[in-house]
N, C-alpha and C positions, 0 to 999 in steps of 0.2 A: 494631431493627437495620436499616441501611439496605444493601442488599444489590448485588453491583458500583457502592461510591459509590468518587470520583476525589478527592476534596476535598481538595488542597493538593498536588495533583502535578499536573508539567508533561509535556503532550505534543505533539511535535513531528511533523505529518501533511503528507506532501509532496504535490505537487501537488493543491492543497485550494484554492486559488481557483475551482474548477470542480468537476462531476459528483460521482462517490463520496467522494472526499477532501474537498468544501465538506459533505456530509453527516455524515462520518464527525467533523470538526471541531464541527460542530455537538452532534453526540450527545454527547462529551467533554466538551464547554463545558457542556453540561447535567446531567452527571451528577457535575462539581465541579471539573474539569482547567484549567489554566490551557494554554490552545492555542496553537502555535505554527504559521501559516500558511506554512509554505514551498515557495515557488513563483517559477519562473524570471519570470512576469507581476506584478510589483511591482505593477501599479493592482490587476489582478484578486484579488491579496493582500490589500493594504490594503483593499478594498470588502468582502470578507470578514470581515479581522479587526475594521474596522468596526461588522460585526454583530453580533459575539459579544463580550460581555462582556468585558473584561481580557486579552483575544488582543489579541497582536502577528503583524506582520506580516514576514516573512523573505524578502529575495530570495535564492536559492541556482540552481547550475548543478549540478544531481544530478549530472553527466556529468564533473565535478570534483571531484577529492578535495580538493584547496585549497578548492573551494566550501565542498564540504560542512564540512570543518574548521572554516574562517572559521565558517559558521551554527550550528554545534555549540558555538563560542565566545561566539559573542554569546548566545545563550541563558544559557548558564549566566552569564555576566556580567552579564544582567541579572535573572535568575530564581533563582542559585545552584544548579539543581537538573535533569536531564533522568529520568525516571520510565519516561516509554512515547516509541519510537518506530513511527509506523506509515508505512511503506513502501508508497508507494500511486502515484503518479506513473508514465505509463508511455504508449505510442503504439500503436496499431493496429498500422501501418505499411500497407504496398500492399497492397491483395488482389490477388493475381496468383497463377501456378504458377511454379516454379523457377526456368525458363528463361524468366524475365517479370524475375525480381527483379535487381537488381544488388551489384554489390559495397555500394554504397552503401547504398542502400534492409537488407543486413543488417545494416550496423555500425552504423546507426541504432537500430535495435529493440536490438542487443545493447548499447549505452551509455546508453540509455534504461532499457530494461527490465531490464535485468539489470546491469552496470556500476555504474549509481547505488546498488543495494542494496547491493553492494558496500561502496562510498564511505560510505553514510550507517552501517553497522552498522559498518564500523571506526574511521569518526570518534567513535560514542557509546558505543561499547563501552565504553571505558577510563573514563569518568567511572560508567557502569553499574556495573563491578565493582567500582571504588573504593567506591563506597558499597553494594555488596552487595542492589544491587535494581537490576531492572529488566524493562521487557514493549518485546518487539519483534513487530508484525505486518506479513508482509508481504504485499502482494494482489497473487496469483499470477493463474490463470485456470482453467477447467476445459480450456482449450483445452490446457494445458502437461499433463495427463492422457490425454488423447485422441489431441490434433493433428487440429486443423481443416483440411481442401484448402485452396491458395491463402494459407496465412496462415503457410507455414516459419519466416516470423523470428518473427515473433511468436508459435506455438505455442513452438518452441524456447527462445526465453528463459522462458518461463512456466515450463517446465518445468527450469531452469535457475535459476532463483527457490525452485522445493520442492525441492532440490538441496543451494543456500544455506543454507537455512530446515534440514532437514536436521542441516547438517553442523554450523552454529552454534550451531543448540540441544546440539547434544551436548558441546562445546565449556566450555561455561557449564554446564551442568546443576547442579553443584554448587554455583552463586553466586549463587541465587534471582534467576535470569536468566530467562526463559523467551521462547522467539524459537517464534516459529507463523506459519501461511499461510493466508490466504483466498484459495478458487478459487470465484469468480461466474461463473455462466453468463452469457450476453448482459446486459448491464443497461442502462437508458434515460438513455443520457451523450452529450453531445456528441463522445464517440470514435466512437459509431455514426457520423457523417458521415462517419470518413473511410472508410468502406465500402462496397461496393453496397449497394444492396436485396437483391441474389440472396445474397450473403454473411449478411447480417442473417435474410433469411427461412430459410439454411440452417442457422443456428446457433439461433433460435426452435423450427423445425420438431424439432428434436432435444430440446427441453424438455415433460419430461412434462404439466408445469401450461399449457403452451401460450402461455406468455408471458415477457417482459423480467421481468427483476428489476428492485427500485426503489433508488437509492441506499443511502436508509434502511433496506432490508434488509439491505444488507449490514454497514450501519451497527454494525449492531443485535450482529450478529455478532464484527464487531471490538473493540467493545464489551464486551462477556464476556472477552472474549482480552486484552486490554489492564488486566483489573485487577486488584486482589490475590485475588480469587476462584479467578481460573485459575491458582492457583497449584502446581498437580498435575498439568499443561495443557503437554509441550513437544514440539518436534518433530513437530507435528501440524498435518495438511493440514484446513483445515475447509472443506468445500462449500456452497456457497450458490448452488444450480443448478437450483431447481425440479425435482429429480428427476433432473437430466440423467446425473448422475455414477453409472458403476457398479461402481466399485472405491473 
């Protein structure tokens, strides 16, 4: 018995031309999923799905429900089927304190990070319960637990993610749906650039094991949460924080 195998289900992992989402795709594609790369970077998409076996490649504007729509359509037009979606796409934003941040700099992080989850869990829901399956994850943060100094918009939508996650699984419970959150401590992604050092060492400093997480950890994680194994599995915050998490 092969145990979380994906073999003949499609899933659809947003911003996955890059950091945890190009992992998170990868791990799927290896454990039998046919993956769907969607990413507003169309080359950084396609050089992805390139990689991986019978992945295609999806340009989408998470930040649009027309996007996502459209991408939600062409999949299944050409796959017939949507199985897992993992909600992974998402921005730092400014490290600053309040009175640093702008109107702008917040509705950023909230169309981004939260908005788009939005958009993508209502565009695949309706095909999800028409066929009476489905796994949704979305990758929240430990920061949306906590709140990080300096990082308001971005703690707040994190936490507005397990909210979603939340409120959807309850929603569905009945329709062997099951919608769950990954919160990663710091992990070694090209999002760290858009931070200081003194934000990065402060979010480190806070992890017991004393270090970044690795993509594929959290990979690993989402992983489990995306197959028919977790199927007992909803509504639930999973951590992936070296320790950092203490609730």
């Amino acid at each position: 018995m092969s145990y979380f195998s994906l073999t003949g289900q499609v899933a659809i992992v947003t911003g996955a031309a890059s950091g945890i989402g190009e992992a998170i795709a990868h791990r799927l594609a290896k454990a039998g999923a046919r993956v769907v790369i969607a990413d507003i970077n169309p080359a950084g998409a396609q050089a992805v799905a390139d990689s991986i076996p019978g992945a295609m490649a999806v340009q989408v504007d998470i930040t649009s429900l027309a996007s996502t729509d459209a991408c939600v359509a062409k999949v299944l037009a050409e796959t017939g089927r949507i199985d897992i979606l993992v909600n992974n796409a998402g921005i730092g934003g400014k490290a600053a304190p309040i009175w640093e941040q702008t109107s702008e700099d917040w509705q950023a992080c909230v169309a981004v990070n939260l908005t788009s989850i939005f958009n993508f869990c209502k565009s695949v829901i309706p095909t999800m319960r028409e066929r009476k399956y489905g796994r949704i994850v979305n990758i929240a943060s430990i920061a949306g637990k906590e709140g990080n100094p300096n990082m308001i918009p971005y703690s707040a939508t994190k936490a507005g993610v397990i909210g979603l996650t939340k409120s959807l699984a309850k929603e569905v419970a009945t329709e062997s749906i099951t919608v769950n959150a990954v919160t990663p401590a710091v992990v070694r992604t090209k999002i760290l650039e858009q931070l200081t050092p003194q934000q990065v060492e402060y979010m480190t400093s806070k992890i017991p094991m004393r270090r970044t997480g690795e993509p594929e950890e959290i990979a690993a994680v989402v992983h489990y949460l995306a197959s028919p194994d977790a199927s007992f599995v909803t509504g639930q915050v999973a951590d992936a924080s070296g320790g950092r998490a203490t609730y």
